[in-house]
C-alpha positions, 0 to 999 in steps of 0.5 A: 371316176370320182370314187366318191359313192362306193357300193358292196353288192352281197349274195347269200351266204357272205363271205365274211373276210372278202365283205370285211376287205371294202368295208375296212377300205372304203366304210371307215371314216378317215376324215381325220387322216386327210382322206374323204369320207365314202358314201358307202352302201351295202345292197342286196336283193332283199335288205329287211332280211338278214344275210347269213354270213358262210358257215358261221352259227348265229353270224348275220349281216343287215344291207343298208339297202336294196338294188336300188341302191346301186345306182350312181356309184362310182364304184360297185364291189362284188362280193365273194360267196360260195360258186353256184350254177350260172342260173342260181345266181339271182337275177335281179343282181345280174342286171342290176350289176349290168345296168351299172356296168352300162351306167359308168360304175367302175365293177370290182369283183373279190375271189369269187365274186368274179363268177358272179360278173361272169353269170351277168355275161361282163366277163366275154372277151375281158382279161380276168381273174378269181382264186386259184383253185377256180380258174380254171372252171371260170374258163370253162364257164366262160370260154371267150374270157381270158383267166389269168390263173397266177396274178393277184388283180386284174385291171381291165379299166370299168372292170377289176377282178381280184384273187383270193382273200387277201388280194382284195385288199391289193385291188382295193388299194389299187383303185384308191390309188389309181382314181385318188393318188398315191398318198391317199392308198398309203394313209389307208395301208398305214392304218390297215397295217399291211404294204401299200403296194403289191402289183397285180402281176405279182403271182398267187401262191398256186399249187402246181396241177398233178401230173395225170397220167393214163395206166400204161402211160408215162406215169413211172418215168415221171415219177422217177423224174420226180424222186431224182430231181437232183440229176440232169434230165434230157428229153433223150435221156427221159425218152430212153427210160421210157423205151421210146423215141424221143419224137414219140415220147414228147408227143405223148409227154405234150399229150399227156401232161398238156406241156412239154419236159423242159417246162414241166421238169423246172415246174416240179424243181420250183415246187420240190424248192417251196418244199424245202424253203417251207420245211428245211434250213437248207440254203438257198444254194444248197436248196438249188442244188437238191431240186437240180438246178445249176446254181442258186442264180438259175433257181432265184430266176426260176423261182421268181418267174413261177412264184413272183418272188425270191425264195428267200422272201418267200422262205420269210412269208412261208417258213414252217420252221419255228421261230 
């Protein structure tokens, strides 16, 4: 892909930070950085209307051109805008986003526009992703797609698919990398002031789900479990708190919270050391200890498996402490 024709295809009401993201990457002249020049559109159905721009009173924003635009890019970026029912979305943009699809433009979706390239059927059988919070309705929109609900960016070559917000400038800069080199995505980082890479793998910062449970359930030994993270949990131990055998209890645990004890006692002791790495000064081998793990070792291992990084870089992204 040459990446030299760039279009940003926009559906009522914009997202204003996820539409800033391509604009800022690929509509800022950089000439005098080395860096070429895009020829950078901004479409929508109808362009002599003004788009509302989310909730924001008296907010606008004019497109350049119509659908029609659209055609020969080398790169269509979907933006985000609030989900709606799959037949909501207008139909002239789905198959002008499938004709391009058809027509060798590579398709980068930011948050939720994801949903959008779902509607226009680009997402069967394809690895994916959209914010958080949405993927799992992103899976039940489109069964045969595979959400990845934790990563940041997912390249499936001709289709990218971005987290939330600030993951679109990382996918962003990854195509720029991947079809421009290396030096050219820094020179664009170095002016935008944010790290020229971030890998894809690396995971969003999801909440864990609750734990739902049905009346009469598991709901109070998991509870406890919960409140006494510091002490060691068995399935044995566990089962007798709940007055059962320990065959019936992980059947009813896997039935009842879709994982078993093990996987979901080490979810709640990373969760519980966000907590603490958020709001307290304890130590990271202090925190390990309070969440009950066995060493601050076995808590980095953990932590970084669920979070994508240490705890003491995530104490420094995300410490509520003053400063």
């Amino acid at each position: 892909m040459a990446l030299q024709r760039v279009s940003v295809v926009l559906v009522e009401p914009v997202a204003v930070f996820e539409f800033g993201v391509p604009v800022e990457v690929f509509g800022v002249d950089r000439t005098e950085d080395g860096l070429p020049r895009f020829d950078f559109r901004i479409c929508t159905l109808d362009p002599s209307r003004p788009l509302a721009a989310g909730q924001i009173p008296g907010l606008s924003i004019t497109a350049t051109h119509g659908l029609d635009g659209i055609a020969g890019s080398d790169l269509v970026v979907v933006a985000a805008t609030p989900i709606v029912p799959v037949q909501d979305y207008p139909p002239q943009v789905l198959a002008a986003l499938t004709a391009a699809h058809r027509d060798g433009s590579t398709l980068l979706s930011l948050c939720s526009g994801a949903f959008i390239l779902g509607a226009a059927g680009l997402l069967d059988e394809l690895d994916c992703t959209t914010h958080w919070r949405d993927t799992a309705e992103l899976q039940r929109r489109h069964p045969s797609a595979r959400v990845d609900p934790g990563v940041l960016f997912v390249d499936a070559g001709s289709i990218v698919t971005s987290a939330g917000t600030a993951a679109g400038i990382d996918a962003c800069l990854h195509l720029v990398r991947r079809e421009l080199g290396a030096a050219a995505a820094t020179k664009i980082a170095r002016r935008m002031v944010v790290p020229p890479q971030r890998d894809g793998g690396q995971q969003q910062y999801l909440d864990y789900p609750e734990v739902e449970c049905c009346t009469g359930g598991l709901a109070e030994v998991l509870d406890w479990a919960i409140a006494n993270l510091d002490q060691s949990h068995t399935v044995a131990s566990l089962a007798a708190r709940a007055h059962l055998s320990e065959r019936t209890f992980a059947r009813r645990f896997l039935a009842e919270t879709g994982t078993t004890p093990h996987q979901w006692l080490n979810g709640q002791r990373v969760l519980a050391a966000r907590q603490l790495l958020e709001g307290s000064e304890e130590s990271v081998e202090r925190v390990a200890a309070l969440v009950g793990f066995n060493s601050a070792v076995v808590l980095r291992d953990h932590f970084r498996r669920n979070t994508g990084v240490a705890p003491s870089s995530y104490r420094r992204q995300f410490s509520l402490r003053e400063t």
